[in-house]
C-alpha positions in Angstrom: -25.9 -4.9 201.8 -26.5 -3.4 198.5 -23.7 -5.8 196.8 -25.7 -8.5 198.2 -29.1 -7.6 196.7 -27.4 -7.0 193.4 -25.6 -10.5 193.8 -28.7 -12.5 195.1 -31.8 -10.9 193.3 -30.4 -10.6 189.7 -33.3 -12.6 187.9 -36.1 -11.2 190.1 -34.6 -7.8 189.1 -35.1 -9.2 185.3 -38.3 -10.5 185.8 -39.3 -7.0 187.1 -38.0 -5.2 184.0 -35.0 -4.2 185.4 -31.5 -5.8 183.9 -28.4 -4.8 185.9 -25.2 -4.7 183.9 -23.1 -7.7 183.0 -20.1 -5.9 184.6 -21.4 -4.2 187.6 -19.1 -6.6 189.7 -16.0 -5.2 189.5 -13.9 -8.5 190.6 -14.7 -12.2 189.9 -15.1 -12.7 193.5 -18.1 -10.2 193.8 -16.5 -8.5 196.9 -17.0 -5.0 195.3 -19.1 -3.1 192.7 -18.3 -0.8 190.1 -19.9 2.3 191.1 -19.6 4.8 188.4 -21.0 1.7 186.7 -23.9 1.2 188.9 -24.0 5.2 189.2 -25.2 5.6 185.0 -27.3 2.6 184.9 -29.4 4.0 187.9 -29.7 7.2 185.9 -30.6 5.4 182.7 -33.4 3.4 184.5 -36.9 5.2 184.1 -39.0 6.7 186.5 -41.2 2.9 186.9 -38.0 1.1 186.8 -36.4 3.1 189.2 -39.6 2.7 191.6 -39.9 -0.6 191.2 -35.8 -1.4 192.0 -36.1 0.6 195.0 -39.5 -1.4 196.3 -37.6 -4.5 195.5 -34.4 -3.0 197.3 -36.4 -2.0 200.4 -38.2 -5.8 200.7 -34.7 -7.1 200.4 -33.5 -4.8 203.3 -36.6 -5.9 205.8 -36.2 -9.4 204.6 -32.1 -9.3 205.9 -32.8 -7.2 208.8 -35.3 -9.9 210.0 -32.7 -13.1 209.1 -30.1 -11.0 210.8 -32.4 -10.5 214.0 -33.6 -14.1 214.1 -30.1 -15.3 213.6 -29.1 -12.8 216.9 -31.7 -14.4 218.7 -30.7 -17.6 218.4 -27.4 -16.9 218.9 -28.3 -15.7 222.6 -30.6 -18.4 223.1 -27.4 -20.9 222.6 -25.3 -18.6 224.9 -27.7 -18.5 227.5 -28.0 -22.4 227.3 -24.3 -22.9 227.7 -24.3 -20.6 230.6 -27.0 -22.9 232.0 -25.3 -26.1 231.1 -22.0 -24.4 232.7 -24.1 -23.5 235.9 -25.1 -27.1 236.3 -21.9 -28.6 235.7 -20.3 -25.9 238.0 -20.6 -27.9 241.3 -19.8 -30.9 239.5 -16.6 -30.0 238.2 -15.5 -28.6 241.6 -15.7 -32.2 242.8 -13.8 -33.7 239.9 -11.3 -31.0 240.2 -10.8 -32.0 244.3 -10.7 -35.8 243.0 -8.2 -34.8 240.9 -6.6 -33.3 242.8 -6.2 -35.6 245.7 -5.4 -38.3 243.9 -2.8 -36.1 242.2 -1.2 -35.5 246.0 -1.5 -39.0 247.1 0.5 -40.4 244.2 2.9 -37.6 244.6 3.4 -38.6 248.3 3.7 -42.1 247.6 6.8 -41.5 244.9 8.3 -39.2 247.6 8.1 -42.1 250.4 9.7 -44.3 248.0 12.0 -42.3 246.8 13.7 -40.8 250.5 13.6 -44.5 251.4 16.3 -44.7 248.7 18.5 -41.8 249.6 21.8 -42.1 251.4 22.1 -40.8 255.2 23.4 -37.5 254.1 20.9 -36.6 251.4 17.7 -37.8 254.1 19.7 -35.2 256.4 19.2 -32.5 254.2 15.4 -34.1 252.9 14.7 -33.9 256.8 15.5 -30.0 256.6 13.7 -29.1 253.7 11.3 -31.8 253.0 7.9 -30.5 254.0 8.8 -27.3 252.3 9.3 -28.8 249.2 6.5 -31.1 249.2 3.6 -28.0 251.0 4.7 -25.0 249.5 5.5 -23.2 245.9 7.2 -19.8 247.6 10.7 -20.9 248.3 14.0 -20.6 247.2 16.3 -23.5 246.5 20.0 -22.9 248.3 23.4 -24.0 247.0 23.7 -26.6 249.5 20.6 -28.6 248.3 20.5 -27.9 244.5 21.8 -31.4 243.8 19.3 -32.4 246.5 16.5 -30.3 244.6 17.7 -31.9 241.2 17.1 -35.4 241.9 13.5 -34.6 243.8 12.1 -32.6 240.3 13.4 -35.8 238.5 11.6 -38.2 240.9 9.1 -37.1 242.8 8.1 -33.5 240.9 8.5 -35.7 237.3 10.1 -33.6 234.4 6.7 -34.2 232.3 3.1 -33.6 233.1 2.0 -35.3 236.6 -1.3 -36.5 235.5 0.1 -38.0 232.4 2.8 -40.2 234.2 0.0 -41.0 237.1 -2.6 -42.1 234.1 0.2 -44.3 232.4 0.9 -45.6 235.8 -2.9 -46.6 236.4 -3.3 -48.0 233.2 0.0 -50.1 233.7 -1.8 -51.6 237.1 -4.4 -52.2 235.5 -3.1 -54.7 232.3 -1.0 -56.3 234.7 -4.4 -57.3 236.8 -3.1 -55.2 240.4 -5.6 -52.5 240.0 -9.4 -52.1 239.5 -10.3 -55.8 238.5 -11.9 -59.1 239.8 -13.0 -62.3 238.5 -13.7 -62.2 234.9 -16.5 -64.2 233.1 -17.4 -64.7 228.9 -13.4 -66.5 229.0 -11.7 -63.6 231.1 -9.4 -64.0 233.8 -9.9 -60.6 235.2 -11.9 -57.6 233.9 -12.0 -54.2 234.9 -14.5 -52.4 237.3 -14.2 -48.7 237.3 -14.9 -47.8 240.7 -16.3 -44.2 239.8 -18.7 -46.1 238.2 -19.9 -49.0 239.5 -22.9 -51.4 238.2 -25.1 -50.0 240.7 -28.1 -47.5 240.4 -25.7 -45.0 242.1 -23.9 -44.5 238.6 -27.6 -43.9 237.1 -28.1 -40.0 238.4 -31.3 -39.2 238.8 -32.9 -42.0 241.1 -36.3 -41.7 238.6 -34.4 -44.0 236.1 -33.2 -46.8 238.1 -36.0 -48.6 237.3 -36.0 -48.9 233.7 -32.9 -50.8 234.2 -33.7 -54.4 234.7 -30.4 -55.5 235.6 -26.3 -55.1 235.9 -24.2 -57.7 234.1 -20.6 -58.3 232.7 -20.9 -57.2 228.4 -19.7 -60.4 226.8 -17.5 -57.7 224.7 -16.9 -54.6 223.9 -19.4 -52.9 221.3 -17.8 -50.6 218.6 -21.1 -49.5 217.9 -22.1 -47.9 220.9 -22.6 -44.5 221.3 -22.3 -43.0 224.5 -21.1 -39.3 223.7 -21.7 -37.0 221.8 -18.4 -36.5 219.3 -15.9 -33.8 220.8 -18.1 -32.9 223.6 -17.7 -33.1 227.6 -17.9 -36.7 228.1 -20.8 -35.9 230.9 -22.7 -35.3 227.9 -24.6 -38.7 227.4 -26.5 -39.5 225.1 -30.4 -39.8 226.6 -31.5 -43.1 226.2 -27.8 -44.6 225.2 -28.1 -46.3 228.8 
């Protein structure tokens, strides 16, 4: 603290009377004082000078204590607003997290049905012995007789990458070849998308008090580069009020 008021309140030291030395710092980053330097020049200041350095010393030290006590509070005001925020969101996310999830197990069940309609009679033998296992539980252990078995089913059904990745690339596949998600298009489109998590409906508005500043739904001629929905690198349920 003290290398700080020497740093910041060199010229209203001088305008007091008081003139530190040139060299008091002693690195060119200012990170530390000399101080056998600072030591003399204290000692060679005179009984006014010293006085009025250590009024000047004592204002800077209530002025910092009061930045550093303003800056605590608003640091706990933003904590305790994220913990709000988090609160809110808390129930939501337990229902995106089950959506997820489901969706997660109904894909994977689907790959598995396709992929045991495939197998030859011996390998749906030994599916038929260990299948539900496999597909309902994470305790097991894997024996000799169906590692090839167990193999095949990680490289299937399990997928060697990220599930939600390959079920996202999947979607969006559907989707550009018009089988998912779409209906008659208008503005020169065959097809467009409808996202059924959010459809044009004042379900998708939240709270019912703003459905009626919208006057209606209809298809965007375009998309709009412009637009500004979310805030940059935040949770995307973080709209923008008054983007709508």
């Amino acid at each position: 603290l003290f290398q700080k008021f020497l740093r910041e309140n060199r010229f209203k030291l001088l305008s007091n009377g008081i003139e530190p030395p040139k060299s008091v710092f002693s690195s060119s980053s200012f990170a530390s004082i000399n101080i056998s330097l600072v030591a003399v020049w204290l000692e060679s200041l005179t009984y006014e000078e010293r006085e009025r350095f250590h009024f000047l010393k004592q204002q800077f030290n209530e002025q910092q204590a009061l930045l550093d006590q303003q800056i605590d509070q608003a640091d706990y005001a933003t904590q305790q607003e994220s913990e709000a925020i988090l609160r809110e969101r808390e129930e939501w996310d337990k229902q995106k997290y089950h959506i997820a999830y489901q969706e997660l197990k109904e894909k994977r069940e689907a790959r598995c049905l396709k992929w045991v309609d495939g197998l030859e009679a011996t390998e749906r033998a030994l599916w038929n012995d260990v299948g539900e296992t496999w597909m309902h539980r994470d305790d097991f252990a894997v024996g000799a007789t169906y590692l090839g078995l167990w193999e095949k089913f990680q490289k299937e059904v399990l997928i060697g990458e990220d599930e939600a990745v390959v079920n996202a690339r999947e979607k969006l596949d559907a989707i550009e070849a018009e089988q998912k998600d779409c209906k008659a298009g208008r503005y020169g489109r065959r097809y467009q998308f409808v996202d059924p998590a959010f459809p044009a409906t004042e379900a998708s508005l939240g709270s019912p008090e703003l459905a009626a500043l919208v006057k209606s739904w209809k298809a965007a001629p375009g998309l709009n580069p412009d637009a500004k929905l979310f805030q940059e690198e935040a949770n995307p349920d973080d709209v923008f009020e008054g983007a709508m």
